[in-house]
C-alpha positions in Angstrom: -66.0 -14.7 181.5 -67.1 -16.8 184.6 -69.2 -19.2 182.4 -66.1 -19.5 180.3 -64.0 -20.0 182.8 -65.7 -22.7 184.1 -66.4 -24.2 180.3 -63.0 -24.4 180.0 -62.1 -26.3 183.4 -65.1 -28.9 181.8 -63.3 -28.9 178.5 -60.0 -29.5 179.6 -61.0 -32.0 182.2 -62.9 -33.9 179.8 -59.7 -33.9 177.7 -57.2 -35.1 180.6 -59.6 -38.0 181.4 -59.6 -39.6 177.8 -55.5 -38.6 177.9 -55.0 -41.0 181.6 -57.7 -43.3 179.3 -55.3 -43.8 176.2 -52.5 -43.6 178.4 -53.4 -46.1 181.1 -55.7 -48.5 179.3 -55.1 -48.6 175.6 -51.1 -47.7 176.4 -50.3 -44.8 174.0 -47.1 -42.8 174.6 -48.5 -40.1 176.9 -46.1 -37.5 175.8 -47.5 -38.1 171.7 -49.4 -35.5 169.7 -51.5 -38.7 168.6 -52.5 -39.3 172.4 -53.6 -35.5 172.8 -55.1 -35.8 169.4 -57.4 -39.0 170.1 -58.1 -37.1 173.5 -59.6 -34.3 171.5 -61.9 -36.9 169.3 -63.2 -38.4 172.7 -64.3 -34.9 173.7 -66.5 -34.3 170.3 -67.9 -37.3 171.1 -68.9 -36.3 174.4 -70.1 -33.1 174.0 -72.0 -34.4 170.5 -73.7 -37.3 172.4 -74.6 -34.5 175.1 -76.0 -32.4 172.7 -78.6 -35.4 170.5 -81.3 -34.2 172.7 -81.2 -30.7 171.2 -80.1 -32.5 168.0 -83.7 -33.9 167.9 -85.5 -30.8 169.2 -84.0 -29.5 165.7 -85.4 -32.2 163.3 -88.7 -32.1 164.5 -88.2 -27.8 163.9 -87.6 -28.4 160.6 -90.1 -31.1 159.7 -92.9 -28.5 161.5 -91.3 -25.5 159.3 -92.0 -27.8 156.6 -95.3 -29.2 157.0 -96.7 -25.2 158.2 -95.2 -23.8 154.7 -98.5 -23.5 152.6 -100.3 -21.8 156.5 -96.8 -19.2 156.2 -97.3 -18.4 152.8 -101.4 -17.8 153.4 -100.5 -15.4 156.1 -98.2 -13.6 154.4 -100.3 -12.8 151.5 -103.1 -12.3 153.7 -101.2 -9.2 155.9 -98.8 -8.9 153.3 -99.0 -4.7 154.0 -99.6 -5.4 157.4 -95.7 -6.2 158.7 -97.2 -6.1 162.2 -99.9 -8.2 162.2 -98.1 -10.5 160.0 -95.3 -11.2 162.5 -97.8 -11.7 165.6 -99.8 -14.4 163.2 -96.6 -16.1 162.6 -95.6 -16.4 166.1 -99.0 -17.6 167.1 -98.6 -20.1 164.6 -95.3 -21.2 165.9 -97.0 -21.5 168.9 -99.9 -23.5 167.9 -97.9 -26.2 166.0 -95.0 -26.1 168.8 -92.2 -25.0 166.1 -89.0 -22.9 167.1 -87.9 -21.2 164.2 -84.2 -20.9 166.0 -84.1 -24.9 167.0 -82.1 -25.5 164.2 -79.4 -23.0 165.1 -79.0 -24.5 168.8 -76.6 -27.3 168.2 -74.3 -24.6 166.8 -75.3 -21.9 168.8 -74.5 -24.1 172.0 -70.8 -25.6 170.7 -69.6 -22.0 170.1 -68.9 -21.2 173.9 -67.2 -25.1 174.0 -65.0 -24.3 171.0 -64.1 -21.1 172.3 -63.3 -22.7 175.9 -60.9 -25.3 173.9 -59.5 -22.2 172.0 -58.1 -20.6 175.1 -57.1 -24.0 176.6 -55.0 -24.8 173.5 -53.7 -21.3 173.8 -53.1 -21.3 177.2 -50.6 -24.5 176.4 -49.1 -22.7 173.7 -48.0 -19.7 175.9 -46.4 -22.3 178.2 -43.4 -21.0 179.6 -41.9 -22.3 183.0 -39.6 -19.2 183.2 -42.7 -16.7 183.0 -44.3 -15.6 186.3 -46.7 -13.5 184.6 -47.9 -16.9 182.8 -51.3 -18.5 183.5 -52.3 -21.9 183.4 -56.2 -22.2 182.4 -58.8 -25.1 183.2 -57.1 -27.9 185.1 -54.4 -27.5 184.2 -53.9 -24.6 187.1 -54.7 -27.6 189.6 -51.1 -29.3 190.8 -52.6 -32.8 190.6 -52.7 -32.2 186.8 -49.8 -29.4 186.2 -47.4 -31.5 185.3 -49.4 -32.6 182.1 -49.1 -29.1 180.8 -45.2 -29.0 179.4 -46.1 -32.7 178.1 -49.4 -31.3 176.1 -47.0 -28.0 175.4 -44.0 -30.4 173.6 -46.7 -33.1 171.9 -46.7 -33.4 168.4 -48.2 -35.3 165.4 -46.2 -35.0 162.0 -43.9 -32.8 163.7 -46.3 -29.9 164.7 -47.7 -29.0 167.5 -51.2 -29.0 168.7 -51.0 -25.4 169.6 -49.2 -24.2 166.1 -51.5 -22.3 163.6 -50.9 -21.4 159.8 -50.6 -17.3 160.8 -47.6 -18.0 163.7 -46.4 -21.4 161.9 -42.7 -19.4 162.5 -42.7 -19.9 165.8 -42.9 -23.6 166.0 -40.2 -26.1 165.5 -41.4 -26.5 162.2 -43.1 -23.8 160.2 -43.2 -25.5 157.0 -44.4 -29.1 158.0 -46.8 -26.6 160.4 -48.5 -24.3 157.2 -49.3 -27.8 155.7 -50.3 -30.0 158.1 -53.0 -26.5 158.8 -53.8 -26.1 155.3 -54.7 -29.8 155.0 -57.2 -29.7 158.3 -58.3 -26.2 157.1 -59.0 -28.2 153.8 -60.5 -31.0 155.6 -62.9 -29.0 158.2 -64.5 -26.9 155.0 -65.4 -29.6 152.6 -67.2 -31.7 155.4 -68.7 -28.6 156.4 -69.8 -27.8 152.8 -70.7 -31.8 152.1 -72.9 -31.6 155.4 -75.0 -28.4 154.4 -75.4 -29.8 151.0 -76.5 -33.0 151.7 -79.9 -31.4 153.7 -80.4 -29.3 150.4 -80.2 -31.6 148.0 -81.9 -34.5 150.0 -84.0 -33.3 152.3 -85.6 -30.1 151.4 -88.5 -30.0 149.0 -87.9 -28.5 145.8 -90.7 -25.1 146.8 -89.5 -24.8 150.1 -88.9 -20.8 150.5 -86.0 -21.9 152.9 -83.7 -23.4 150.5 -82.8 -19.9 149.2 -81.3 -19.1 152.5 -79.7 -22.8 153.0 -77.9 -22.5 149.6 -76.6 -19.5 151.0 -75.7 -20.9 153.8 -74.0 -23.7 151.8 -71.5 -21.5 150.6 -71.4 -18.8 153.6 -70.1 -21.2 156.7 -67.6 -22.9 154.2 -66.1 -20.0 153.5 -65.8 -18.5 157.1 -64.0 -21.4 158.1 -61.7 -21.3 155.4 -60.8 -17.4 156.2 -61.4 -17.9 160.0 -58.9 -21.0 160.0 -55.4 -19.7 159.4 -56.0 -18.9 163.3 -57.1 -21.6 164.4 -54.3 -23.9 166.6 -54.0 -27.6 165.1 -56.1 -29.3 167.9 -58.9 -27.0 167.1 -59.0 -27.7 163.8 -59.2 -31.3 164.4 -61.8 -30.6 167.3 -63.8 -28.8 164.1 -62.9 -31.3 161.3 -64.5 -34.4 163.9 -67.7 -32.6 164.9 -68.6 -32.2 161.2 -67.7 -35.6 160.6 -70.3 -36.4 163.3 -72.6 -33.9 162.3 -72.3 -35.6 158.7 -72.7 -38.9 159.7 -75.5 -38.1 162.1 -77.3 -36.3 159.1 -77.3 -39.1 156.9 -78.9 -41.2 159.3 -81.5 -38.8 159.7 -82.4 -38.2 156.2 -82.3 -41.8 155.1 -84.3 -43.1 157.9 -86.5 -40.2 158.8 -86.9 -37.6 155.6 -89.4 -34.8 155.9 -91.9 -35.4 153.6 -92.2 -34.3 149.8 -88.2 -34.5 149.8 -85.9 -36.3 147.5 -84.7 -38.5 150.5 -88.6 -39.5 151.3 -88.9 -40.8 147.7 -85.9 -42.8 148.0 -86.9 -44.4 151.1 -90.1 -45.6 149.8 -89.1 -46.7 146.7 -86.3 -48.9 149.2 -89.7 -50.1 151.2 -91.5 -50.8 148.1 -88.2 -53.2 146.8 -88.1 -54.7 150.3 -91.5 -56.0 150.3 -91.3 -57.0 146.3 -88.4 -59.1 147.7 -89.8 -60.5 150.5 -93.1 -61.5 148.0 -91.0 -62.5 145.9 -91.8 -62.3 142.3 -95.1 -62.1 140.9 -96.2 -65.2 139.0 -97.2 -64.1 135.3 -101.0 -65.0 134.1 -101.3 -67.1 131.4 -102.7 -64.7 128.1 -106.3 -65.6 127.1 -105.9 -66.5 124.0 -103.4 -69.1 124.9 -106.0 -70.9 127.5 -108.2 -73.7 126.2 -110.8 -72.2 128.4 -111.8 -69.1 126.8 -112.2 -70.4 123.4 -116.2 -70.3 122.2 -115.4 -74.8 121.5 -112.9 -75.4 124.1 -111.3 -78.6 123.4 -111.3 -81.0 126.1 -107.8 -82.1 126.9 -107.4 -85.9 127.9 -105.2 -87.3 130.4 -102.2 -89.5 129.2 -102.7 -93.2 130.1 -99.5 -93.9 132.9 -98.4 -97.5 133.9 -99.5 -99.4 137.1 -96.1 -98.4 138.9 -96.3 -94.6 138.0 -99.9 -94.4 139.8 -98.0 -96.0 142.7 -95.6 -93.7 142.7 -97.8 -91.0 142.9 
C-alpha cells in the first residue's frame, strides 16, 4: 500500500503537469474532458518511453528463446522422465545464453501497479464530494497547491461523460446513456488493439515450429477477452489510458518486427526479400545477353561484318 501510495502521487503528478502544459502553453479550456484526456495520453507516453529499456531486455528474450529451441527440445527428450534434472538443465541453459524466460512478461508485469495507481486516482475524483468529511483526496491532489484542480477534473467531460463514469455505475452520471456507449466503444477499442497486437507477433514473428506459439495463440484470445469482461469497470480515463498504451505497444511492435525479425519468421523473409528489391533497384536492371545463336561470333564461318562508308563531315563529328 505504501508503494502504491506513492505510485499514485507519481501518477497523478505526472498527469497535472501535462494538464498546466495544455492549459498554459497549447491553451485548451482547463476545465475540458479533452484537456484531462490528452493529459492522460502524455502520461502513456511517459511511462512507455520509461519502460523501452525493459522493452528491449524483452526482444532480445525472445530472439534467445528462439535461437535455444532445437538445445530445449534435446534436453527435454534427453531427461524427459527425469522432471528434476530436466528443470536444473534448462535453467543452466538460461544461464549460459543469458535468456530470462519471464522478460517478456516485465513490460506488463511493471504497468499493472501504474494502472492500478491511475485506477484509485480516477476513483478518488469520482468520489469527490466537498460536503463529505470522511472524503479523501489521493496523490496530489491532497496537496493545497493542487486541490483546487480536483472539482475541475471531478466536473470534466468529453461527449458528455465523465472521466470517472464506467459502463456498471453509468446511472450515476449526468448521462448514463451517452456514458454506456462512449464505454462500450473504448472497451471495443482497447480489445481489438490488444488482440491486433498479440496477433501481429504470431503471425509475423514467430516461426511456424516454435513450441511457444501454442501458448501465444492462447494468449491471443485469453487477454482480449479479460479486458472485454474486466472493462465494464473500468472508469473512462482508464480505458483510454489502456486503449493508448496498446496503440504504443502496437506501433512499437511493428517497428520491431519489420526492422529487427527473429530469424526463420515470416517477418525475416519479408525483410530480405525488401533488401534484395532495394539493391536490384539501386543496380538497376540487369542488361540481357545477346543468345548465341544470334551472334555472328559463334557460328563455325563467321561472317565478317564491314563498316558502312560515312561522309567527311560525319568523321568530324565524331
Amino acid at each position: 500500500m505504501f508503494i502504491l501510495d506513492w505510485l499514485k502521487i507519481g501518477v497523478s503528478w505526472i498527469l497535472v503537469q501535462f494538464h498546466s502544459l495544455l492549459t498554459n502553453v497549447v491553451g485548451m479550456n482547463p476545465g475540458s474532458g479533452w484537456t484531462w484526456a490528452f493529459s492522460i495520453v502524455g502520461l502513456v507516453i511517459v511511462i512507455r518511453i520509461a519502460l523501452i529499456p525493459l522493452f528491449v531486455k524483452q526482444i532480445k528474450s525472445q530472439r534467445n528463446l528462439q535461437l535455444i529451441q532445437p538445445q530445449m527440445k534435446e534436453i527435454q527428450k534427453k531427461y524427459a522422465g527425469d522432471k528434476e534434472r530436466q528443470s536444473q538443465e534448462m535453467m543452466k541453459l538460461y544461464k549460459d545464453t543469458g535468456t530470462n524466460p519471464l522478460a517478456s512478461c516485465l513490460p506488463i508485469l511493471l504497468q499493472a501497479p501504474i494502472f492500478f495507481a491511475l485506477f484509485g486516482v480516477l476513483q478518488s475524483i469520482a468520489m469527490y464530494n466537498a460536503d463529505d468529511p470522511t472524503y479523501t483526496a489521493q496523490g496530489v491532489f491532497q496537496w493545497e497547491q493542487y486541490a483546487t484542480l480536483l472539482p475541475q477534473a471531478h466536473d470534466a467531460q468529453i461527449f458528455g461523460v465523465p472521466l470517472y463514469g464506467t459502463f456498471m455505475n453509468a446511472d450515476e452520471t449526468p448521462n448514463p446513456m451517452a456514458t454506456r456507449i462512449v464505454a462500450v466503444i473504448m472497451i471495443l477499442l482497447m480489445t481489438a488493439t490488444s488482440f491486433i497486437t498479440q496477433r501481429q507477433l504470431i503471425v509475423k514473428n514467430s516461426a511456424p515450429d516454435n513450441p511457444m506459439v501454442r501458448q501465444q495463440k492462447i494468449l491471443l484470445y485469453v487477454f482480449p477477452l479479460i479486458f472485454a469482461v474486466s472493462g465494464i469497470n473500468f472508469p473512462i480515463g482508464v480505458l483510454i489510458y489502456w486503449f493508448t498504451t496498446n496503440l504504443w505497444s502496437m506501433g512499437q511492435q511493428f517497428w520491431v518486427i519489420r526492422n529487427n525479425p527473429q530469424p526463420g519468421t515470416p517477418a525475416f523473409e519479408a525483410k530480405e526479400a525488401r533488401q534484395a528489391a532495394k539493391v536490384a533497384a539501386k543496380n538497376g536492371p540487369a542488361i540481357e545477353a545477346i543468345p548465341a545463336e544470334d551472334s555472328d561470333t559463334t557460328s563455325e564461318n563467321p561472317t565478317r561484318v564491314q563498316p558502312k562508308k560515312q561522309s567527311r563531315s560525319q568523321r568530324k563529328k565524331k
